[in-house]
C-alpha positions in Angstrom: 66.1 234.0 223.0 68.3 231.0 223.7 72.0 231.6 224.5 74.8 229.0 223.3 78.7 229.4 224.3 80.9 230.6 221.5 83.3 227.8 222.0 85.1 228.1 224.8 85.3 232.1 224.7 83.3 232.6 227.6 81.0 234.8 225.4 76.8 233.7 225.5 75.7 234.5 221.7 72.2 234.5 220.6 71.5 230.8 218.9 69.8 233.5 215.9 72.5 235.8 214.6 71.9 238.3 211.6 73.3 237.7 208.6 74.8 240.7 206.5 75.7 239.6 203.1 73.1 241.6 202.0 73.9 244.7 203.2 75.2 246.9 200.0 74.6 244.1 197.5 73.4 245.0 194.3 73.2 241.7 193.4 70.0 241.3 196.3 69.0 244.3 195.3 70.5 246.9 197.8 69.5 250.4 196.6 66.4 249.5 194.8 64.2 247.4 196.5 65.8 247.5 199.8 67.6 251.1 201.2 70.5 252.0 204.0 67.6 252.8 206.3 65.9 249.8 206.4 69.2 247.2 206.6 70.0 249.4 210.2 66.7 248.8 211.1 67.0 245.6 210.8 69.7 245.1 212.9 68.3 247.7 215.4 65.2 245.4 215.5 67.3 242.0 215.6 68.6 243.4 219.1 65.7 244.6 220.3 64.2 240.8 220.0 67.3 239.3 221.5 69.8 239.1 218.9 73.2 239.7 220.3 75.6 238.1 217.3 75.7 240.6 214.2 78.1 238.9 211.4 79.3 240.4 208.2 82.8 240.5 206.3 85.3 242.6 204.1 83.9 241.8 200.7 80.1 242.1 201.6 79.2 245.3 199.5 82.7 246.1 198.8 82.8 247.0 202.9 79.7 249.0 202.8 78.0 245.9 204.6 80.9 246.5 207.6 80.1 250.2 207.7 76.4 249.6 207.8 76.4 247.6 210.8 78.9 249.8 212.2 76.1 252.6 211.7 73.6 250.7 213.0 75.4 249.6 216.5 75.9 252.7 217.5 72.5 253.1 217.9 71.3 250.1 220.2 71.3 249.4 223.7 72.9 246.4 225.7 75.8 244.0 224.3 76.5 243.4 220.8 79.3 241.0 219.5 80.3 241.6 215.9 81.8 239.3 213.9 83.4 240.2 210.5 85.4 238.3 208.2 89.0 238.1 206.0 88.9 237.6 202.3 90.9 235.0 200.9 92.5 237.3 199.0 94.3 239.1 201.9 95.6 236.0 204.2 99.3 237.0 204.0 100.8 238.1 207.5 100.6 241.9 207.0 97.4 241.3 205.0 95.9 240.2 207.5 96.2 242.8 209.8 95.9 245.4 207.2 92.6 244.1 206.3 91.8 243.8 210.1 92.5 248.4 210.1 90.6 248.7 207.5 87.5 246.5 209.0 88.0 248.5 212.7 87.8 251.6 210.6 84.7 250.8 208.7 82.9 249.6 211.9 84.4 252.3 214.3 85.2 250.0 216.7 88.8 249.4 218.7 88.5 245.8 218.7 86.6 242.9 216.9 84.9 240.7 219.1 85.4 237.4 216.1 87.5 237.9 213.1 87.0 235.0 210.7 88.8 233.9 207.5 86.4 233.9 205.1 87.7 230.9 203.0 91.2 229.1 203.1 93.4 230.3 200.5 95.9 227.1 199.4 98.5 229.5 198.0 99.0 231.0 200.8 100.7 229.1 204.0 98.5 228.9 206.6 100.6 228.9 209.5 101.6 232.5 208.2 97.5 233.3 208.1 97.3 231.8 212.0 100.5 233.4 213.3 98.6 237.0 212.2 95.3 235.7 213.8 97.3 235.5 217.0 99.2 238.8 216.8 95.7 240.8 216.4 94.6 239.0 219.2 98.0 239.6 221.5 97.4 243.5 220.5 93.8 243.5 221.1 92.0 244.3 217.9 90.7 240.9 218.0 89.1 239.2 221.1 89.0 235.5 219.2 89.8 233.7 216.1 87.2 231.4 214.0 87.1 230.2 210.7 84.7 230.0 207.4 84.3 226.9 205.1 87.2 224.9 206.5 87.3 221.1 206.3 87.6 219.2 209.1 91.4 218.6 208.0 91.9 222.5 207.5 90.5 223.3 211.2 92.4 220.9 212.6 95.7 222.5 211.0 95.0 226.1 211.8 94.5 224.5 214.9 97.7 223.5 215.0 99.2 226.5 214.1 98.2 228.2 217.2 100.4 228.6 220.3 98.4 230.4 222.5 94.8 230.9 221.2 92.1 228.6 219.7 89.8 228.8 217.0 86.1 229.2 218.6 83.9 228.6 215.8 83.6 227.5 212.4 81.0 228.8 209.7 80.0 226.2 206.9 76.5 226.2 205.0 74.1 224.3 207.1 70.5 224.2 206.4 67.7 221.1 206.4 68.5 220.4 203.1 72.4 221.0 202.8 73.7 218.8 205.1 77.3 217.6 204.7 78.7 218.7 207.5 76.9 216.1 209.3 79.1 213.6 208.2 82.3 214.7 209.4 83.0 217.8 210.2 80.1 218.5 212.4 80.9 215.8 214.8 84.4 216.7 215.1 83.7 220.6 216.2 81.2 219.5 218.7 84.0 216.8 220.7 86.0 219.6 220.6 83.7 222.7 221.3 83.7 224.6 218.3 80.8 226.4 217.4 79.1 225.8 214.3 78.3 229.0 212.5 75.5 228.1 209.7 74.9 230.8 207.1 71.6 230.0 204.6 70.1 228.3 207.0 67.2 229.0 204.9 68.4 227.3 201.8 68.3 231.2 200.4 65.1 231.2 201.3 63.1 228.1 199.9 62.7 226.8 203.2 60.3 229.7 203.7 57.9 228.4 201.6 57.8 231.6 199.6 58.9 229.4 196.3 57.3 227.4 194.5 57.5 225.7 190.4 55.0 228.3 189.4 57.1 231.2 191.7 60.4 231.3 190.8 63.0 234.1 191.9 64.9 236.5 189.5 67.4 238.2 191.3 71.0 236.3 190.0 72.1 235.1 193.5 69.2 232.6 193.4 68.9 232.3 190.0 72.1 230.0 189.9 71.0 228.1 192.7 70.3 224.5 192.3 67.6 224.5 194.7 65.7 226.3 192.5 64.8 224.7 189.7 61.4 223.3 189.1 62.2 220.0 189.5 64.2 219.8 192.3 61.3 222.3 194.1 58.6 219.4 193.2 61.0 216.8 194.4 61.5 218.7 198.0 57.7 219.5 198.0 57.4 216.1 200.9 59.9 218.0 203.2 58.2 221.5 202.8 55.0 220.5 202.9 55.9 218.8 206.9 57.8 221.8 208.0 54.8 223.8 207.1 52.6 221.7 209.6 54.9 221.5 212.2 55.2 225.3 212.2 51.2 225.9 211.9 51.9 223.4 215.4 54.1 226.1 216.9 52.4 229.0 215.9 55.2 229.9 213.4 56.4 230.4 209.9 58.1 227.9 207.9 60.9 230.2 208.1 61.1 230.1 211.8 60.9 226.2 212.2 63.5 226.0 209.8 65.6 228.0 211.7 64.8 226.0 214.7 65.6 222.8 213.3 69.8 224.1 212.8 69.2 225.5 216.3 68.2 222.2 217.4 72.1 220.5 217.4 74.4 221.0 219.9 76.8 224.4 219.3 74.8 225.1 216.4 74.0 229.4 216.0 71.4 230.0 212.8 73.0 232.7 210.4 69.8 234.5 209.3 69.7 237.2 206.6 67.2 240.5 206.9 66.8 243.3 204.6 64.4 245.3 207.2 62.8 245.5 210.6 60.1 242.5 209.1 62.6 240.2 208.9 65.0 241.1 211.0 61.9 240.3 214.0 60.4 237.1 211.9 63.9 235.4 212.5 64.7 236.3 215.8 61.3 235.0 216.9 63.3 231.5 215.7 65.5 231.5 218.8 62.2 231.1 221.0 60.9 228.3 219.4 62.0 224.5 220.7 61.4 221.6 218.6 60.6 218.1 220.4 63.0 215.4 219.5 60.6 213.5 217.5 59.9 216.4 215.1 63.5 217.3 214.2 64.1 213.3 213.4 61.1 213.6 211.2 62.5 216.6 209.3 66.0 215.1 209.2 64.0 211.9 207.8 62.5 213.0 205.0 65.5 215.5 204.4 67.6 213.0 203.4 65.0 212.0 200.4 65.3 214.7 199.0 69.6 215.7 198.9 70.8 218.0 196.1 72.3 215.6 193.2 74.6 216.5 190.8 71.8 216.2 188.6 69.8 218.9 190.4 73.0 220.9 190.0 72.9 220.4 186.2 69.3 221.4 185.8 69.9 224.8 187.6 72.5 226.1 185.0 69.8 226.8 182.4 68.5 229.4 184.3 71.7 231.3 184.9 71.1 232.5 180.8 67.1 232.3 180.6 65.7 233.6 184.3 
């Protein structure tokens, strides 16, 4: 497993973390097609394959997800980082550190290795939100601040609103088909060595190749998800069909050399979900993999064919009524 610095904490994280959105969701089907069991043995398996960066938040099952992982890292050898995350809804001062109790509770740990916001909050001043960052750091709950789905602009305000800390990472939505960040704020975290953080870097799972026009999911996380509608699955069909060669060249899954290809850029770490041990070791098995130059340009090539258009938005709503 390849190792990347988590900005300039000094910390070596896995460039394949595990994602735990999915821990306690009914909406992905937590209880019924998926058990408590099997999401710790996912994580239990994600560390025994080299996976040393476990992120969840607050609102992910109501805070089940939180007490899951605090479950499940009791139980596994060697160094873990966790990093969990504050809801928009509590980015006050004392919210802030109230909801930072109540996370330290549910994963029965003293101190939080990253504490993220989750999303900015424009009602609420953010030099208020920052100025609480800092004070859980100063009293050791938290070991370092990041940030989730912050513009450029944003980061570089929170930024400012720091005296004595800095922000060491910054988690957007990055995959090989959503790619915005590429523009703007991606450069800008790099020059400044902020760790990019991308969750679905699996596009919620088309880029596995288990989709298709004729297979469709069901499950209402997907189901409103542009990606997924039958035209916009023919129209990516060119980009799927070359990352399923290039990972029959690796000796992988589609899956795997998707995950590769966000592993690829500089200060990039892969946010992959697993709902068991399957999973949880088909992801991991990611951070091995290096992809020549020549093949990521290809990908990123035929990528940019095949962007999400409004249009592709408009299509998906349909579904949202008539799975």
């Amino acid at each position: 497993m390849r190792l990347v610095e988590l900005g300039r904490s000094g910390l070596k994280v896995s460039v394949i973390a595990l994602g735990t959105w999915q821990f306690g969701s009914g909406s992905w089907g937590y209880g019924k097609s998926y058990t408590e069991d099997e999401c710790v043995d996912a994580v239990k398996a994600s560390v025994e394959a080299g996976v040393n960066l476990i992120d969840t938040a607050e609102v992910y099952g109501g805070g089940v997800s939180e007490e899951i992982v605090g479950k499940a890292v009791k139980q596994v050898d060697g160094e873990v980082f966790i990093a969990t995350k504050v809801s928009p809804a509590h980015l006050t001062y004392d919210g802030v550190i109230k909801a930072c109790d109540r996370s330290l509770r549910r994963l029965g740990l003293k101190t939080i290795d990253l504490y993220q916001i989750h999303f900015p909050n424009p009602l609420i001043p953010l030099k208020q939100t920052m100025r609480a960052m800092e004070y859980l750091v100063k009293m050791g709950k938290i070991r370092f601040i990041g940030v989730s789905n912050f513009s450029r602009k944003l980061v570089q305000k929170a930024r400012e609103h720091l005296k004595s800390e800095e922000i060491v990472s910054n988690q957007v939505k990055y995959n090989l088909i959503e790619r915005n960040i590429e523009k703007d704020l991606m450069p800008y975290c790099m020059a400044e060595n902020i760790t990019i953080l991308a969750y679905s870097p699996l596009a919620q799972g088309i880029l596995t190749g288990k989709y298709s026009k004729q297979n469709r999911p069901r499950d209402i996380i997907r189901r409103i998800n542009k990606l997924y509608s039958a035209a916009y699955i023919e129209k990516a069909q060119p980009l799927l069909d070359e990352l399923h060669n290039l990972a029959k060249v690796h000796g992988a899954t589609m899956g795997q050399a998707a995950l590769a290809w966000v592993a690829s850029h500089q200060g990039c770490v892969a946010i992959a979900g697993a709902k068991n041990r399957q999973q949880a070791v088909e992801n991991a098995l990611a951070g091995k993999i290096t992809l020549f130059q020549e093949e990521v340009e290809k990908l990123s090539q035929l990528s940019d064919k095949v962007k999400p258009t409004f249009a592709d938005l408009l299509r998906a709503i349909p579904r949202i009524f008539n799975p």
